[in-house]
PDB file of N, CA, C, O and CB in Angstrom:
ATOM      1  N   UNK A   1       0.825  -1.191   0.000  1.00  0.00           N
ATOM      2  CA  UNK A   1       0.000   0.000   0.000  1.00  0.00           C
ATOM      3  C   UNK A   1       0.873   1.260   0.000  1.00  0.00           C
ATOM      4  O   UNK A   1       0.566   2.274  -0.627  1.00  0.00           O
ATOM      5  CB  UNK A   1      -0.941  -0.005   1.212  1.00  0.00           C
ATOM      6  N   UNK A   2       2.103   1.118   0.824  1.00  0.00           N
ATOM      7  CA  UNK A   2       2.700   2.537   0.655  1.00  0.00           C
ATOM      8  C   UNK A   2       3.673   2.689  -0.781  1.00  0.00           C
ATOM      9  O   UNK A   2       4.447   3.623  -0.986  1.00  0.00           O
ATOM     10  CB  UNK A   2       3.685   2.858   2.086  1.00  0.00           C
ATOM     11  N   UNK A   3       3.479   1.786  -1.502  1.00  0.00           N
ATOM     12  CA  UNK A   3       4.190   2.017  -2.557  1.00  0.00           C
ATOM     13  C   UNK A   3       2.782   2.615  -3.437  1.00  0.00           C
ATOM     14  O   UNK A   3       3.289   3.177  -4.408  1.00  0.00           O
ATOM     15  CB  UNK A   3       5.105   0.595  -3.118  1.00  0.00           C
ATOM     16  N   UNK A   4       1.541   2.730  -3.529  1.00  0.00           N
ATOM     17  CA  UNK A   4       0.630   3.354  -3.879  1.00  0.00           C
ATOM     18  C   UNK A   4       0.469   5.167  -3.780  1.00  0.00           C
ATOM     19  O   UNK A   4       0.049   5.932  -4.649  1.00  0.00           O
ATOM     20  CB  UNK A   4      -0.206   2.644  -3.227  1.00  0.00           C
ATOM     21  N   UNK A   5       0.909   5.438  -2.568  1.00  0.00           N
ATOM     22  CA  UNK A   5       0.749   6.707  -2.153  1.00  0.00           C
ATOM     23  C   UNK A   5       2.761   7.361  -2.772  1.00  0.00           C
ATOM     24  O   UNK A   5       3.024   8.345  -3.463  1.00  0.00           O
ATOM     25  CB  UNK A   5       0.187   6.644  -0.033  1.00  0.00           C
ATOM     26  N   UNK A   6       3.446   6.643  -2.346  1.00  0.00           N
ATOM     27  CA  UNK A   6       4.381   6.856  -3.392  1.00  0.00           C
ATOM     28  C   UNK A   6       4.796   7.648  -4.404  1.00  0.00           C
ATOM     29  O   UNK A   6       5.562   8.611  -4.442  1.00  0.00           O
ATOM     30  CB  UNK A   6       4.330   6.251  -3.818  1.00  0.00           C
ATOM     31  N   UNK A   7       3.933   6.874  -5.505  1.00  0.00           N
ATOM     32  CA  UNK A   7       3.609   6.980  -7.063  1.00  0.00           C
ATOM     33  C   UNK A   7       2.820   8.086  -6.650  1.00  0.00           C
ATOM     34  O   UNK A   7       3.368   9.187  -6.698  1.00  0.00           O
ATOM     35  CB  UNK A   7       2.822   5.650  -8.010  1.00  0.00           C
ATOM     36  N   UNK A   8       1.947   8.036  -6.355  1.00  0.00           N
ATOM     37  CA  UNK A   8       0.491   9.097  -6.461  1.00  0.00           C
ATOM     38  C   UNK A   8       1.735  10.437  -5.909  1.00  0.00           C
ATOM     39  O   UNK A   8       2.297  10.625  -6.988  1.00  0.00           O
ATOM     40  CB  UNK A   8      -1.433   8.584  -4.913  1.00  0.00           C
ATOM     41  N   UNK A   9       2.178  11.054  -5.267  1.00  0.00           N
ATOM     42  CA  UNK A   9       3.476  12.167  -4.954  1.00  0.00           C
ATOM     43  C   UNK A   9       4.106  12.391  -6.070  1.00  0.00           C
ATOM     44  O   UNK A   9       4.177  13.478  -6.643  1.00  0.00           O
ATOM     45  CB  UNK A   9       4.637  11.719  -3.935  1.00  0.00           C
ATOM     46  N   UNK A  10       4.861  10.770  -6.614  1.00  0.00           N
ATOM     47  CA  UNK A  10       5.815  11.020  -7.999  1.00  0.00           C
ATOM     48  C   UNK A  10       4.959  11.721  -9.070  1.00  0.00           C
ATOM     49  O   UNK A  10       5.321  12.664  -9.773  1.00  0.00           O
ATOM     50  CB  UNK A  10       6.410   9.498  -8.721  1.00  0.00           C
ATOM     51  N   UNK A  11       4.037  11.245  -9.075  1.00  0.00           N
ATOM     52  CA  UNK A  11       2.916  11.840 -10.010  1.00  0.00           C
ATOM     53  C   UNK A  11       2.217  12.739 -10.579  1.00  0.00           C
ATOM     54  O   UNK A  11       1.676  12.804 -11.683  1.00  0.00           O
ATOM     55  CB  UNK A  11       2.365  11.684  -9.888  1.00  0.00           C
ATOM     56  N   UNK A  12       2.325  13.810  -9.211  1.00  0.00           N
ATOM     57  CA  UNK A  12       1.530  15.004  -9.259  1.00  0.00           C
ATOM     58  C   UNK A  12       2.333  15.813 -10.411  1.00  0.00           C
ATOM     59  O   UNK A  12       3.472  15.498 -10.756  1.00  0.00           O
ATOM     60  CB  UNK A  12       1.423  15.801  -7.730  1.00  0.00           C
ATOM     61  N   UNK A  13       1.571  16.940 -10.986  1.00  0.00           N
ATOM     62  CA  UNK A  13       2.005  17.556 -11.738  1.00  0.00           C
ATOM     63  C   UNK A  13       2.692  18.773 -11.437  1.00  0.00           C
ATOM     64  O   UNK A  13       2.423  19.093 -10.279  1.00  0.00           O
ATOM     65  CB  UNK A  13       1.238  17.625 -12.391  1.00  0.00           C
ATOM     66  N   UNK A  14       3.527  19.654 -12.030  1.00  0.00           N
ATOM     67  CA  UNK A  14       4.159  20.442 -11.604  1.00  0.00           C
ATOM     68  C   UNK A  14       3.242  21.599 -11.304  1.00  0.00           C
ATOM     69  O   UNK A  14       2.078  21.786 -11.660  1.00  0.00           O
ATOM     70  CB  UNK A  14       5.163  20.602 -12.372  1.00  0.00           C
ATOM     71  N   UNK A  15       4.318  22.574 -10.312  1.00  0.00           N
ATOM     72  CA  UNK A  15       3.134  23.912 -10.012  1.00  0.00           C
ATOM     73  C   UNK A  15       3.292  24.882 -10.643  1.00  0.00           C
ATOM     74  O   UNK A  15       4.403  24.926 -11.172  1.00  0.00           O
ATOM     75  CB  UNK A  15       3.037  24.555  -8.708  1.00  0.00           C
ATOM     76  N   UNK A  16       2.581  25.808 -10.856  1.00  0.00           N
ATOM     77  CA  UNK A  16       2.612  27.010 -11.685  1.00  0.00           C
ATOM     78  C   UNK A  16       2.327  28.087 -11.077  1.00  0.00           C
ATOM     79  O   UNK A  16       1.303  27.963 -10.404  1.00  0.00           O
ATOM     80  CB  UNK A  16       1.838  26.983 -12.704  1.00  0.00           C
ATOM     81  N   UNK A  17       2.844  29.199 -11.021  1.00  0.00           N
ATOM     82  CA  UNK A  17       2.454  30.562 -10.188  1.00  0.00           C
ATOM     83  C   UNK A  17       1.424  31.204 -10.670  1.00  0.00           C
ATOM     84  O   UNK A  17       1.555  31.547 -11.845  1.00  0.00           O
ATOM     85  CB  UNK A  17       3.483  31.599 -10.127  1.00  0.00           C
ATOM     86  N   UNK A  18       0.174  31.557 -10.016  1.00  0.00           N
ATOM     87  CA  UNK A  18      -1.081  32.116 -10.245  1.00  0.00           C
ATOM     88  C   UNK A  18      -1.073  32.892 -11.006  1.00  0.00           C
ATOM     89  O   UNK A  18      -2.007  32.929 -11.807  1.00  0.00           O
ATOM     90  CB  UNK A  18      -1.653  32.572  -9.394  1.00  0.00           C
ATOM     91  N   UNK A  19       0.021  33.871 -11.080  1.00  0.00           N
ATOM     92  CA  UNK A  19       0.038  35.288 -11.402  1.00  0.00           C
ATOM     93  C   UNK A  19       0.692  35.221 -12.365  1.00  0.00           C
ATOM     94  O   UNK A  19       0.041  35.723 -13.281  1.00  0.00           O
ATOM     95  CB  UNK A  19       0.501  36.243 -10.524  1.00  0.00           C
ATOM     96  N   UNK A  20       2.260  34.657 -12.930  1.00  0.00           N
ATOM     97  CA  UNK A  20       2.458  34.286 -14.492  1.00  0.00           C
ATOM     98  C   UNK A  20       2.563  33.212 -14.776  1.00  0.00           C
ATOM     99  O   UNK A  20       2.769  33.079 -15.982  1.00  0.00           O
ATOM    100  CB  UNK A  20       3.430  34.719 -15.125  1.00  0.00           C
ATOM    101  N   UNK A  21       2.522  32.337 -14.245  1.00  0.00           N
ATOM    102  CA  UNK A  21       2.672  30.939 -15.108  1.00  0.00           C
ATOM    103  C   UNK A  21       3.650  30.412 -14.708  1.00  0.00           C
ATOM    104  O   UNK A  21       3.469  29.195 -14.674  1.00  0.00           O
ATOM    105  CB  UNK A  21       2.820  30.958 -16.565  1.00  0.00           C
ATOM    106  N   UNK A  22       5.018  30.813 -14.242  1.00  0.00           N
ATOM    107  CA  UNK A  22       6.202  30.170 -14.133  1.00  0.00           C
ATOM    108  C   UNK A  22       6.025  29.305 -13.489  1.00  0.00           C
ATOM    109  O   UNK A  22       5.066  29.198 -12.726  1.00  0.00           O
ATOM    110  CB  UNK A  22       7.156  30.729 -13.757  1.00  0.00           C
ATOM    111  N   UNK A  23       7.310  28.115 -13.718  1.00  0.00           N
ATOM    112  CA  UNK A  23       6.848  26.780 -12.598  1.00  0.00           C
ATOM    113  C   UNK A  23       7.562  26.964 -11.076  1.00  0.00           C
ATOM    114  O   UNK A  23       8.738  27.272 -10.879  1.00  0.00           O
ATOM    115  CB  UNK A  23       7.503  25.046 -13.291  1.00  0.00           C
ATOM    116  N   UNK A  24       6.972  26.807 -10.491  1.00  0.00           N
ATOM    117  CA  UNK A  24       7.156  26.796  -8.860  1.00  0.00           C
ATOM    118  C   UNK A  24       8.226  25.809  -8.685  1.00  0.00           C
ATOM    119  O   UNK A  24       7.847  24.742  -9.167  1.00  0.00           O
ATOM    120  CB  UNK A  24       5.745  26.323  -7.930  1.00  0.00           C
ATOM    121  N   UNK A  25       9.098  25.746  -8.322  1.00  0.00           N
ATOM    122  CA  UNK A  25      10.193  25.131  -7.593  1.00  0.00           C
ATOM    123  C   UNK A  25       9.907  24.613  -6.206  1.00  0.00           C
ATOM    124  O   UNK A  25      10.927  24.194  -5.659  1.00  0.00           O
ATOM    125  CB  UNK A  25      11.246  26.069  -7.495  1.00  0.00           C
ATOM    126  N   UNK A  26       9.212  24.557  -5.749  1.00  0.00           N
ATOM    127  CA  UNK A  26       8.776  23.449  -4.827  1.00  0.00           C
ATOM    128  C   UNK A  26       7.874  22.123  -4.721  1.00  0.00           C
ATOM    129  O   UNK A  26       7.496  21.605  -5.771  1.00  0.00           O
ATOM    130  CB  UNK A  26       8.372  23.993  -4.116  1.00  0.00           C
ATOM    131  N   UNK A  27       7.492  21.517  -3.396  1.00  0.00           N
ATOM    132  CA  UNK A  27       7.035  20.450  -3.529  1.00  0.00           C
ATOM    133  C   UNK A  27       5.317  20.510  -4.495  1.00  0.00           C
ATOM    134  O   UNK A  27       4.682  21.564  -4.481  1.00  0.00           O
ATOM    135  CB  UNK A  27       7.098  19.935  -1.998  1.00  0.00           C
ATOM    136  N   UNK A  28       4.921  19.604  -5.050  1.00  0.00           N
ATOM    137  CA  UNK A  28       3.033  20.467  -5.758  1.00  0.00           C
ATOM    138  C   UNK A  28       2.253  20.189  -4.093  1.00  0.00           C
ATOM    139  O   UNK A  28       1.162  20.758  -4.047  1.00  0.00           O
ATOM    140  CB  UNK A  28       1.660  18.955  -7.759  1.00  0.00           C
ATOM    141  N   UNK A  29       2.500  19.678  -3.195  1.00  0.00           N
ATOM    142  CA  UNK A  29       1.582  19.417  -2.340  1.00  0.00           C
ATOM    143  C   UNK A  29       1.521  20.462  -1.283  1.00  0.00           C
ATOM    144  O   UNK A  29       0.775  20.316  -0.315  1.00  0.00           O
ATOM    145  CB  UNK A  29       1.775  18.169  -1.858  1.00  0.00           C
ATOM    146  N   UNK A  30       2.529  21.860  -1.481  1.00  0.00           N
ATOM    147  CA  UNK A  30       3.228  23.079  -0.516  1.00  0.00           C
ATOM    148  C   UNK A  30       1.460  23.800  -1.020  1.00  0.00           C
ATOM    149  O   UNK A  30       0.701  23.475  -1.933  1.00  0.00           O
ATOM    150  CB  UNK A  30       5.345  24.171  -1.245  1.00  0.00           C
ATOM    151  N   UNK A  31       1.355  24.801   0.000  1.00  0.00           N
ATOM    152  CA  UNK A  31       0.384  25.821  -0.197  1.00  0.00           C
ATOM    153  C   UNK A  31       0.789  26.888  -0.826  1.00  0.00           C
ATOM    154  O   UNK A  31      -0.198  27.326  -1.418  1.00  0.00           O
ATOM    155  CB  UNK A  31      -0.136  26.226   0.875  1.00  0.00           C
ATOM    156  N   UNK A  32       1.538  27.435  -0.990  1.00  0.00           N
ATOM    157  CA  UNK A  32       2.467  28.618  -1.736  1.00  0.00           C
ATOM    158  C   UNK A  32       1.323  28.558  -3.450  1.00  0.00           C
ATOM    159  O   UNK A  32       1.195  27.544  -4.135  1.00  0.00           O
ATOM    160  CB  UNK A  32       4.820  27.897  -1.989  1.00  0.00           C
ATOM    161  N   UNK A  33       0.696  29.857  -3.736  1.00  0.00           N
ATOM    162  CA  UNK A  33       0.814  29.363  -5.317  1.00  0.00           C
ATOM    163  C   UNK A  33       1.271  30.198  -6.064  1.00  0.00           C
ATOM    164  O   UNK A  33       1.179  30.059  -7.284  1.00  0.00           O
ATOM    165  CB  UNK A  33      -0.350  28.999  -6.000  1.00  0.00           C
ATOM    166  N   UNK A  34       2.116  31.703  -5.262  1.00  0.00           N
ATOM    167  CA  UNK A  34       2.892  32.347  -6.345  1.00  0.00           C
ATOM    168  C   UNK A  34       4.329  32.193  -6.387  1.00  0.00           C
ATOM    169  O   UNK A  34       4.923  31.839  -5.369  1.00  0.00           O
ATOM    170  CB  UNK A  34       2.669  33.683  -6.329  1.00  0.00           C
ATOM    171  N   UNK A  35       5.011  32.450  -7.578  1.00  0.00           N
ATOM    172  CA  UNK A  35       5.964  32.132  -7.027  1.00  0.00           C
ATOM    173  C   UNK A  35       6.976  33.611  -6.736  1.00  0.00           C
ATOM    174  O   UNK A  35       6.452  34.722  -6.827  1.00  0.00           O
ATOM    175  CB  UNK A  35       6.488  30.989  -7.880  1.00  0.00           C
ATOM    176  N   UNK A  36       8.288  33.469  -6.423  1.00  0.00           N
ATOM    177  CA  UNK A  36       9.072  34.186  -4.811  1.00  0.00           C
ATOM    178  C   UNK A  36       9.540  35.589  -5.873  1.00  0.00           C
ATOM    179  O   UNK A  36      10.261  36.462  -5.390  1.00  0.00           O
ATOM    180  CB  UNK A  36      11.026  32.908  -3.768  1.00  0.00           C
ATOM    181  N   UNK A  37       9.085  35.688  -7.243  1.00  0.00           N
ATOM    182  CA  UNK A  37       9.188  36.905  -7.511  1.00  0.00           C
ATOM    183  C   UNK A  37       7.751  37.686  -7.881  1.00  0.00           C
ATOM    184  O   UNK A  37       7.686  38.868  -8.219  1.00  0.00           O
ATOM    185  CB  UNK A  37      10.164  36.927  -8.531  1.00  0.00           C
ATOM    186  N   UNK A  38       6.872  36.981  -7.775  1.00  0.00           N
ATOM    187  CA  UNK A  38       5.364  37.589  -8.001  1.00  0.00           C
ATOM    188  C   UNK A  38       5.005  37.793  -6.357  1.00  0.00           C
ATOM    189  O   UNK A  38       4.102  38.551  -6.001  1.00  0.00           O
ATOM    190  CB  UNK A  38       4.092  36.331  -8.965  1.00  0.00           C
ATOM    191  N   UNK A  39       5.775  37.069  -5.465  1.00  0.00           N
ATOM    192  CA  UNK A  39       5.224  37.162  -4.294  1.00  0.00           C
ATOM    193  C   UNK A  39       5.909  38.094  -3.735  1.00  0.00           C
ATOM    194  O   UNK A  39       5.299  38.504  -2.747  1.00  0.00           O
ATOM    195  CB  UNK A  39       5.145  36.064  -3.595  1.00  0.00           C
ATOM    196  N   UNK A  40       7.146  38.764  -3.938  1.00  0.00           N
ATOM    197  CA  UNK A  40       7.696  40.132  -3.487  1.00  0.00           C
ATOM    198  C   UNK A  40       7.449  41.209  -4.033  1.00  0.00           C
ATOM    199  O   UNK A  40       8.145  42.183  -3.746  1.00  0.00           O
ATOM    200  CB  UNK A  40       8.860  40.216  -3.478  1.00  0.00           C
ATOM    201  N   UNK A  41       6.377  41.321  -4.978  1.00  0.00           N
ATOM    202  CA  UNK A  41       5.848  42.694  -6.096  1.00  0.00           C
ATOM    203  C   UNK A  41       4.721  43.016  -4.828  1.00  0.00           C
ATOM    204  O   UNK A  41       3.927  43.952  -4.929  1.00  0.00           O
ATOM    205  CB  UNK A  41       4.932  42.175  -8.221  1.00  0.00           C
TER     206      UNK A  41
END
């Protein structure tokens, strides 16, 4: 079973910052959704 939940982590898709699009450099499961130069404007 924990090789189920695993995969399902490896899996997720990457994140994208609300505000342009760029991809987020962190984990997809973090709460953050802008990223660290849309979030210092």
């Amino acid at each position: 079973m924990l090789e189920n939940v695993v995969e399902f982590f490896k899996n997720l898709p990457d994140k994208h910052c609300v505000e342009c699009g760029e991809k987020i450099d962190e984990q997809s499961e973090c709460y953050a959704n802008t990223c660290e130069h849309c979030n210092t404007l």
